[in-house]
PyMOL Python script that loads the backbone (N, CA, C, O; Angstrom):
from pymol import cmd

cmd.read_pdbstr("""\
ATOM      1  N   UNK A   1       9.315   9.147  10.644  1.00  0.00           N
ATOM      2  CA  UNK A   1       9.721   8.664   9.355  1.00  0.00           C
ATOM      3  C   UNK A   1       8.476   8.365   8.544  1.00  0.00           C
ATOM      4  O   UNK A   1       7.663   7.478   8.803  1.00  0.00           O
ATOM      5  N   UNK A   2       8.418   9.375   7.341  1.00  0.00           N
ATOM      6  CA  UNK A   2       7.021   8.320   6.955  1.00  0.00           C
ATOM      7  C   UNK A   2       7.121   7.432   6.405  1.00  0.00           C
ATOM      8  O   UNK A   2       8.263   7.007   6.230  1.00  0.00           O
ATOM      9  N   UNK A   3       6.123   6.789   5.920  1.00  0.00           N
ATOM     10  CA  UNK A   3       5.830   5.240   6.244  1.00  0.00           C
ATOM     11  C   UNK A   3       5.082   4.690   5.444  1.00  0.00           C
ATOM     12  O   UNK A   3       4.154   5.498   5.401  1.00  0.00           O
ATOM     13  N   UNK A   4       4.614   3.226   4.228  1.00  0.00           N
ATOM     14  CA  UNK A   4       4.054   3.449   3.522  1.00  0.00           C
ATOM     15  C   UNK A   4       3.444   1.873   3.153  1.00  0.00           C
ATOM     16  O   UNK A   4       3.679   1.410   2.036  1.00  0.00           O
ATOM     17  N   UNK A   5       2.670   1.103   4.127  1.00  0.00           N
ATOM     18  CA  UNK A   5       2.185   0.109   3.816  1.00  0.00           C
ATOM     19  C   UNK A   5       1.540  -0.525   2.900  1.00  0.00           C
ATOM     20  O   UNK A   5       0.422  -0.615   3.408  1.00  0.00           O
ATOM     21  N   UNK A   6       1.474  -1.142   1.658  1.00  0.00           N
ATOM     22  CA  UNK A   6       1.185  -1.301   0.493  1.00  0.00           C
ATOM     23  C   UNK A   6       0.735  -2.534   0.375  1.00  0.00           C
ATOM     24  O   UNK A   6       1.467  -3.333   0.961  1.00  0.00           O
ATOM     25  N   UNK A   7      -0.501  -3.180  -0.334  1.00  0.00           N
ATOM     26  CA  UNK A   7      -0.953  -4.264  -0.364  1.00  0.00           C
ATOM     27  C   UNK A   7      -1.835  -4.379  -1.802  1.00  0.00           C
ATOM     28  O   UNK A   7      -2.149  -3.475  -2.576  1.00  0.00           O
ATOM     29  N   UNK A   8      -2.124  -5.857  -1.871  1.00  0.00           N
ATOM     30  CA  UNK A   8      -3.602  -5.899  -2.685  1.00  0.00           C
ATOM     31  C   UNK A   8      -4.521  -6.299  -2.037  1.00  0.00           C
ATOM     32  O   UNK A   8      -4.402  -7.056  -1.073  1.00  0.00           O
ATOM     33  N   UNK A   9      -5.899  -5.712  -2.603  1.00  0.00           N
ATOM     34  CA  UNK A   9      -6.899  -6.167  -2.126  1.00  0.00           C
ATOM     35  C   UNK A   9      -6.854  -7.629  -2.086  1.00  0.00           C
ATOM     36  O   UNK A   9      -7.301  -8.099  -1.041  1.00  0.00           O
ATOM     37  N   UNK A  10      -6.421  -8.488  -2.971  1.00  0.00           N
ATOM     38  CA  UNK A  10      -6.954  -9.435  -2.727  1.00  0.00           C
ATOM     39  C   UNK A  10      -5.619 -10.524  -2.226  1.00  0.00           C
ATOM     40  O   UNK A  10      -5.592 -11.752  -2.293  1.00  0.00           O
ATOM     41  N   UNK A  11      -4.844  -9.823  -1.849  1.00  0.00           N
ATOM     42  CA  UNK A  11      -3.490 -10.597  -1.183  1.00  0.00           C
ATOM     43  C   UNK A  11      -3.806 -11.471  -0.295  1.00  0.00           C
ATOM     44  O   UNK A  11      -4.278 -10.865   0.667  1.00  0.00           O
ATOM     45  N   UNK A  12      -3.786 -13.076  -0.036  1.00  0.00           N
ATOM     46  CA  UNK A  12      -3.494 -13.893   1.204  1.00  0.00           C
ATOM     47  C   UNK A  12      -2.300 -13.576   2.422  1.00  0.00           C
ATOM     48  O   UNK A  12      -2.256 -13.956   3.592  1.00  0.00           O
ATOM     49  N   UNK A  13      -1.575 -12.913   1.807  1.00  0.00           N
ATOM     50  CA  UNK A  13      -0.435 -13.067   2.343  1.00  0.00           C
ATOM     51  C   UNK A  13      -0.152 -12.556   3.317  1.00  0.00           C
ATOM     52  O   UNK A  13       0.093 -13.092   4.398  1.00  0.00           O
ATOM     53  N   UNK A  14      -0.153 -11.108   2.962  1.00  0.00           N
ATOM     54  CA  UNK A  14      -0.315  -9.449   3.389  1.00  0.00           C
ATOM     55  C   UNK A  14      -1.360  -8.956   2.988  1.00  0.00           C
ATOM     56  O   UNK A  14      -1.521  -8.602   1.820  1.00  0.00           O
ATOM     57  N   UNK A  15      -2.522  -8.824   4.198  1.00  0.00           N
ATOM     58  CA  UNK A  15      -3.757  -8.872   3.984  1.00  0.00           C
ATOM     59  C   UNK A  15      -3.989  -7.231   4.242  1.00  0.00           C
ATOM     60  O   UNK A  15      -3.441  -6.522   5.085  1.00  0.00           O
ATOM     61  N   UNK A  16      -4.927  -6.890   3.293  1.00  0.00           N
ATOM     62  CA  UNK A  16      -5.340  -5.342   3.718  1.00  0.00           C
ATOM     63  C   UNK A  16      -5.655  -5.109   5.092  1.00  0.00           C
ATOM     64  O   UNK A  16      -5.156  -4.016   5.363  1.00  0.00           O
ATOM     65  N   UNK A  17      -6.288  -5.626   6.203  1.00  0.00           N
ATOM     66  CA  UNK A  17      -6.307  -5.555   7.410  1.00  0.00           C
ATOM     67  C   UNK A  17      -4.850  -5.619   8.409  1.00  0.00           C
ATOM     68  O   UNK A  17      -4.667  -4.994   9.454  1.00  0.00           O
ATOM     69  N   UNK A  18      -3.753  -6.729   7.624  1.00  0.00           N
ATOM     70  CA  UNK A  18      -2.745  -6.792   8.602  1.00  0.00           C
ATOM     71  C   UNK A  18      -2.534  -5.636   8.368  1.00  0.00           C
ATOM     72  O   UNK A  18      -2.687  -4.880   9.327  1.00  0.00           O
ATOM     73  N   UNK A  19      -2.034  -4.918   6.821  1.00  0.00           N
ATOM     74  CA  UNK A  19      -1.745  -3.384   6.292  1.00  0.00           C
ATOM     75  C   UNK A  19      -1.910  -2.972   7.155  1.00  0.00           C
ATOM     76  O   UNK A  19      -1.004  -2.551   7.873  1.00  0.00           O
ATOM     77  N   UNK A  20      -3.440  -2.909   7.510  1.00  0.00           N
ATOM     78  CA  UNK A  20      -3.995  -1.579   7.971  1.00  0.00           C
ATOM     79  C   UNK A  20      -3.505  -1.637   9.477  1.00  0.00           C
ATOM     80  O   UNK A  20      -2.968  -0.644   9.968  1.00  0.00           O
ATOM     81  N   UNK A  21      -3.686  -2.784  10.202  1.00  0.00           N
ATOM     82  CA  UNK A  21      -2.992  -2.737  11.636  1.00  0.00           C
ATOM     83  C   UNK A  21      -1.421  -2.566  11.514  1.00  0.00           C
ATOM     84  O   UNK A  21      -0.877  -2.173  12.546  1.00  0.00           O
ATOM     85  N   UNK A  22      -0.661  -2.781  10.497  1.00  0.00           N
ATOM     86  CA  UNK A  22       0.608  -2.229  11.001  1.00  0.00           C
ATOM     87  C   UNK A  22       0.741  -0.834  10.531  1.00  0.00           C
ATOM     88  O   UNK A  22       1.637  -0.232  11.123  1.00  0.00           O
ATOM     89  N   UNK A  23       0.200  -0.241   9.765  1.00  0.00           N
ATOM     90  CA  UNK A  23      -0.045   1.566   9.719  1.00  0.00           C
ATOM     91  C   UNK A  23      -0.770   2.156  10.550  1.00  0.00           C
ATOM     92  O   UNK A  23      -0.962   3.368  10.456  1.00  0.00           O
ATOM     93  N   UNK A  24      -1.344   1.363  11.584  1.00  0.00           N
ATOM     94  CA  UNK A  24      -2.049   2.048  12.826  1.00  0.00           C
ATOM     95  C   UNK A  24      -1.021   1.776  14.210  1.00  0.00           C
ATOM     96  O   UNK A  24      -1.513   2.030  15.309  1.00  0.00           O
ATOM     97  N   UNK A  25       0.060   1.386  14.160  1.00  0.00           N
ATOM     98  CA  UNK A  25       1.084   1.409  14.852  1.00  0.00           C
ATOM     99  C   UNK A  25       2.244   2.114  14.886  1.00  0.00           C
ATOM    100  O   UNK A  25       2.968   2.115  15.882  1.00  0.00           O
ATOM    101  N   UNK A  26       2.521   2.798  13.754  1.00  0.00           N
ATOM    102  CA  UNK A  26       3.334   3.618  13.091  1.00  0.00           C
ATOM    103  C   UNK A  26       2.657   5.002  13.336  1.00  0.00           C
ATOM    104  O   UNK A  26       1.548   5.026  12.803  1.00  0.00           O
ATOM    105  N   UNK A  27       2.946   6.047  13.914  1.00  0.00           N
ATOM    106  CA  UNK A  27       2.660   7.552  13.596  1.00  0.00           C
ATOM    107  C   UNK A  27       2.759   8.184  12.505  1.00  0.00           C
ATOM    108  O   UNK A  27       3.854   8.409  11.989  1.00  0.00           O
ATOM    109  N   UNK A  28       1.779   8.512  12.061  1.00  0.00           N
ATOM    110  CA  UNK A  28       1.707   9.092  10.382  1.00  0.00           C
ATOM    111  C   UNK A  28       1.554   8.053   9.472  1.00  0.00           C
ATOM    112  O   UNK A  28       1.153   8.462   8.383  1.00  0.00           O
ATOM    113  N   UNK A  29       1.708   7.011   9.525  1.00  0.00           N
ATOM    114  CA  UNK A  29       1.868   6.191   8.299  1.00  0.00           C
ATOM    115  C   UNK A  29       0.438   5.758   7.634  1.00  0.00           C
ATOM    116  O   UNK A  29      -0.658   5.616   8.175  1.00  0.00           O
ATOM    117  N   UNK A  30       0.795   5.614   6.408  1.00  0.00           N
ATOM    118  CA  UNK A  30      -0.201   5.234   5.642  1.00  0.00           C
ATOM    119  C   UNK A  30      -0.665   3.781   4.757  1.00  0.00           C
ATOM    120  O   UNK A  30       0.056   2.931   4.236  1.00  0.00           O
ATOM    121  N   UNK A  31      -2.054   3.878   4.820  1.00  0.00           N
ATOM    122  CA  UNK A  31      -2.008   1.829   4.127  1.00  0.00           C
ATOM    123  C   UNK A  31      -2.646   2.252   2.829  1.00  0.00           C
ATOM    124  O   UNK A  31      -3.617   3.006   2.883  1.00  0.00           O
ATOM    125  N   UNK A  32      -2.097   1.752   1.438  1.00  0.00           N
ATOM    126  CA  UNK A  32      -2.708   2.009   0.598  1.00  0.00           C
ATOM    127  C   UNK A  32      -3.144   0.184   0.090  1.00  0.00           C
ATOM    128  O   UNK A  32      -2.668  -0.910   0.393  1.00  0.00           O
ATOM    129  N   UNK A  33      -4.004   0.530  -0.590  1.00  0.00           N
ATOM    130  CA  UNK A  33      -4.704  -1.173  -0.803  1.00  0.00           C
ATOM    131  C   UNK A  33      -4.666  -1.192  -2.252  1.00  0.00           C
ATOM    132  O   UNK A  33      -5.031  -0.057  -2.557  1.00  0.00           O
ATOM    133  N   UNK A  34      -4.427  -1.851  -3.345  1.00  0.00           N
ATOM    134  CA  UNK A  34      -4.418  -1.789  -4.489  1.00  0.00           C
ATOM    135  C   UNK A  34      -5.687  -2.581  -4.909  1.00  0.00           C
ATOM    136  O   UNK A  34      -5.604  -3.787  -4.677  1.00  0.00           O
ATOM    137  N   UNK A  35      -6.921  -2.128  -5.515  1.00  0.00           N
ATOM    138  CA  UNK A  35      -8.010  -2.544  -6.052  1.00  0.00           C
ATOM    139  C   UNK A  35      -7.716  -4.248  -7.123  1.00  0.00           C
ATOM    140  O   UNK A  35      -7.004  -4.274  -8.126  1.00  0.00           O
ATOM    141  N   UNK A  36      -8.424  -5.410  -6.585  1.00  0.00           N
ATOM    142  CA  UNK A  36      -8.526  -6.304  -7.528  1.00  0.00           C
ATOM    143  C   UNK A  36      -6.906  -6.734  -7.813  1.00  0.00           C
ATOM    144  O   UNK A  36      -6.636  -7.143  -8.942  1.00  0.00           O
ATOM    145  N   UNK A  37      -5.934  -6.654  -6.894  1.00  0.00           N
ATOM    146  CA  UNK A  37      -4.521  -7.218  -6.976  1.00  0.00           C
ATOM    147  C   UNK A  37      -4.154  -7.811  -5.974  1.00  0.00           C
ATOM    148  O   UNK A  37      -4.648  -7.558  -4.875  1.00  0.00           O
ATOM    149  N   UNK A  38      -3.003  -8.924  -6.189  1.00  0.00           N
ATOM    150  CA  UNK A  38      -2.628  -9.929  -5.409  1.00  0.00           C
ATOM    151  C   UNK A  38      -1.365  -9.541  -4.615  1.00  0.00           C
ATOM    152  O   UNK A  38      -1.076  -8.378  -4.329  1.00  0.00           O
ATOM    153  N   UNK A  39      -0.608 -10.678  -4.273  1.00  0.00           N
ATOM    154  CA  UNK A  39       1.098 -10.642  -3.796  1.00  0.00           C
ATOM    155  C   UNK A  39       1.827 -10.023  -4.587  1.00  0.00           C
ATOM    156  O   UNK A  39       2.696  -9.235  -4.214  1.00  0.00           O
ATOM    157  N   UNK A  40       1.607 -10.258  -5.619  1.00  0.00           N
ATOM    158  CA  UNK A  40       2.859  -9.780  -7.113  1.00  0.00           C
ATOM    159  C   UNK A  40       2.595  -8.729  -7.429  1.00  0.00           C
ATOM    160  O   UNK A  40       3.011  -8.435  -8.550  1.00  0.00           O
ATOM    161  N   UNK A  41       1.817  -7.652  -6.685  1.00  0.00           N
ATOM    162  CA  UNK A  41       1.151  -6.535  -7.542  1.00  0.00           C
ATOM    163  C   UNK A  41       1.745  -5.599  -8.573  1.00  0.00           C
ATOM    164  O   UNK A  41       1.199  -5.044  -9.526  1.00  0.00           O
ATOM    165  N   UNK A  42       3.165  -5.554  -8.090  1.00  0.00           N
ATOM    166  CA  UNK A  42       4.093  -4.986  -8.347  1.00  0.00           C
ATOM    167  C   UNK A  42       4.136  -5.310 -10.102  1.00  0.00           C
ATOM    168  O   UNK A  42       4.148  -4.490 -11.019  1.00  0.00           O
ATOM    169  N   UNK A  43       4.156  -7.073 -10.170  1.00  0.00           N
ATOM    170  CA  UNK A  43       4.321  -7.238 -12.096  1.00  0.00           C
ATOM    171  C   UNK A  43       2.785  -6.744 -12.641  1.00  0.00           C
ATOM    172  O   UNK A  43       2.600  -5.945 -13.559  1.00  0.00           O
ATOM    173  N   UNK A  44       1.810  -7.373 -11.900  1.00  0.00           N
ATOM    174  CA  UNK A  44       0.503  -7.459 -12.257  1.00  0.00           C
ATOM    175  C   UNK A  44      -0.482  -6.133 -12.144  1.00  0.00           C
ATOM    176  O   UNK A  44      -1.667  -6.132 -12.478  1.00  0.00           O
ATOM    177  N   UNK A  45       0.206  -5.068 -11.635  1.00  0.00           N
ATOM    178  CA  UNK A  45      -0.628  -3.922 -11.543  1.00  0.00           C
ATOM    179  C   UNK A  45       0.468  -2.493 -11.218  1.00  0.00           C
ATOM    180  O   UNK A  45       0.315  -1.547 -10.446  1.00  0.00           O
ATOM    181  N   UNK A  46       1.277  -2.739 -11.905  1.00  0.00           N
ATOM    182  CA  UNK A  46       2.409  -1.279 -11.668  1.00  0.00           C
ATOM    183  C   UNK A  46       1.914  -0.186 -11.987  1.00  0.00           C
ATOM    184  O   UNK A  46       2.565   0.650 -11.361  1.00  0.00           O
ATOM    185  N   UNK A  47       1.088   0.359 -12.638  1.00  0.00           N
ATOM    186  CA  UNK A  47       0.594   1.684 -12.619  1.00  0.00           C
ATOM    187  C   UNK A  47      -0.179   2.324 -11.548  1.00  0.00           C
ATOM    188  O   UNK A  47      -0.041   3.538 -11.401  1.00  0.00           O
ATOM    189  N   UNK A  48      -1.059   1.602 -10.699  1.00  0.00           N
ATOM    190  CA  UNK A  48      -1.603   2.368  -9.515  1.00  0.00           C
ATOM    191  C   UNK A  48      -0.763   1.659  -8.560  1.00  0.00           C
ATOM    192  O   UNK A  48      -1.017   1.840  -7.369  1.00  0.00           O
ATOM    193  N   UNK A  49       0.163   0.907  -8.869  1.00  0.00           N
ATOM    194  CA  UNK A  49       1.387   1.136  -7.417  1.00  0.00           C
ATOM    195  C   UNK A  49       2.523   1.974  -7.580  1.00  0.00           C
ATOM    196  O   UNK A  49       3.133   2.319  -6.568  1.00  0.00           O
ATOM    197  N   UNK A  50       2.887   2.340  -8.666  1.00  0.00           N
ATOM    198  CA  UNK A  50       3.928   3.459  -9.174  1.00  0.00           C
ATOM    199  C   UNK A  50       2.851   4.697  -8.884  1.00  0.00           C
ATOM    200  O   UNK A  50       3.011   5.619  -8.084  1.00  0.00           O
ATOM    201  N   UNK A  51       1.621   4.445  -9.823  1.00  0.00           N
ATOM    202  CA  UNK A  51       0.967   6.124  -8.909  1.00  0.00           C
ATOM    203  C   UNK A  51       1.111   6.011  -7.618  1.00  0.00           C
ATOM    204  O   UNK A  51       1.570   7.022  -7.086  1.00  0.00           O
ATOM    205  N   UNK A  52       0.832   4.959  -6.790  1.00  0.00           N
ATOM    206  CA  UNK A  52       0.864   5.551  -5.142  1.00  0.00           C
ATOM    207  C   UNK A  52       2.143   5.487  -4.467  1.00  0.00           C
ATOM    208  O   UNK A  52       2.166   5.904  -3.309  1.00  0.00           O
ATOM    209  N   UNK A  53       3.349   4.984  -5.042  1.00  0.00           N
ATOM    210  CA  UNK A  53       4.309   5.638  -4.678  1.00  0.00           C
ATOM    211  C   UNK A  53       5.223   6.662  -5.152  1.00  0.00           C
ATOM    212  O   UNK A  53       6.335   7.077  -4.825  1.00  0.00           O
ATOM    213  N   UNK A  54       4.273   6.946  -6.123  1.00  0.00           N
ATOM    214  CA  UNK A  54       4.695   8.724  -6.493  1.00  0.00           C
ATOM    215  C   UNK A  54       4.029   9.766  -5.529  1.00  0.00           C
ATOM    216  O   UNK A  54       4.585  10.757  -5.056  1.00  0.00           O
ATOM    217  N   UNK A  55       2.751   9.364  -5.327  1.00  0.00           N
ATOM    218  CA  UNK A  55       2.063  10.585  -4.297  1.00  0.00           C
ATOM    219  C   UNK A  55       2.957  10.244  -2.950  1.00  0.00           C
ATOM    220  O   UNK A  55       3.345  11.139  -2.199  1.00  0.00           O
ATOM    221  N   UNK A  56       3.216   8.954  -2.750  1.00  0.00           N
ATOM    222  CA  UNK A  56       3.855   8.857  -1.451  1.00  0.00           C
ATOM    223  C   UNK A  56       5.087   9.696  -1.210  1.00  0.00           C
ATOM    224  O   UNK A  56       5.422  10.166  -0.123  1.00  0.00           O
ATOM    225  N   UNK A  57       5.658   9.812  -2.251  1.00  0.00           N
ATOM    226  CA  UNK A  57       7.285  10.191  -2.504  1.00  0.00           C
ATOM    227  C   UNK A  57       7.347  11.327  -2.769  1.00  0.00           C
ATOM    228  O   UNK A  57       8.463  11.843  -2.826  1.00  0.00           O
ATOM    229  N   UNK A  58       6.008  12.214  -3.058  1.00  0.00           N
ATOM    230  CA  UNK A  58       5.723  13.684  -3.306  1.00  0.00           C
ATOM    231  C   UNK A  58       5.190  14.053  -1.541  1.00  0.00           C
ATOM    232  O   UNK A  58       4.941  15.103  -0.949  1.00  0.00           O
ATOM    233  N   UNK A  59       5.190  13.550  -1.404  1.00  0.00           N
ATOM    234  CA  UNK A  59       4.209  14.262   0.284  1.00  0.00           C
ATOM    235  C   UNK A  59       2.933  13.966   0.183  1.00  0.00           C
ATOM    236  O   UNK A  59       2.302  14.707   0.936  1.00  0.00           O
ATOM    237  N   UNK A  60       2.159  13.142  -0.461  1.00  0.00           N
ATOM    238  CA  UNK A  60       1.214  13.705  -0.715  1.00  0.00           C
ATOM    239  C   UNK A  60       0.202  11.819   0.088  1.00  0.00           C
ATOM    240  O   UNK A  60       0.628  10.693   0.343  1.00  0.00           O
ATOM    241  N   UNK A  61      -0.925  12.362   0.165  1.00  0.00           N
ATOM    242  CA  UNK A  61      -1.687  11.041   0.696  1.00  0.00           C
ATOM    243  C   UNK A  61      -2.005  10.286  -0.234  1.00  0.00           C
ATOM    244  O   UNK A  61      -2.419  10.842  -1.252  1.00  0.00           O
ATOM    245  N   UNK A  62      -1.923   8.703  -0.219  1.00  0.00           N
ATOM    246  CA  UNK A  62      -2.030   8.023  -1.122  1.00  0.00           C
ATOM    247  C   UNK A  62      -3.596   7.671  -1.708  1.00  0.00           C
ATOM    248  O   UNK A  62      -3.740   6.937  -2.685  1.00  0.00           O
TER     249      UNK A  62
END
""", "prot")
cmd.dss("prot")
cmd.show_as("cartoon", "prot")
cmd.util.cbc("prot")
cmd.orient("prot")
């Protein structure tokens, strides 16, 4: 199934490292890190998280 771990760089929460260890548990899956964004990235930075889940949703590497 692919798979598509998503974070901000600068998240407490969901830390780019946990990301990255739970996409290294998953076969195929991928961690994308959003540059200079938090927990909320989603209100605070929707254009390079809508771009990376467009490449995600195209096949394509994030």
């Amino acid at each position: 199934m692919p798979t598509l771990f998503m974070t901000g760089e600068l998240d407490l929460n969901s830390s780019p490292s946990m990301s990255a260890a739970m996409a290294g548990l998953v076969p195929g899956a991928q961690c994308q890190v959003i540059p200079d964004a938090r927990h909320m990235m989603t209100v605070t930075h929707p254009g390079p998280v809508n771009d990376a889940l467009h490449r995600f949703l195209q096949g394509g590497r994030t």
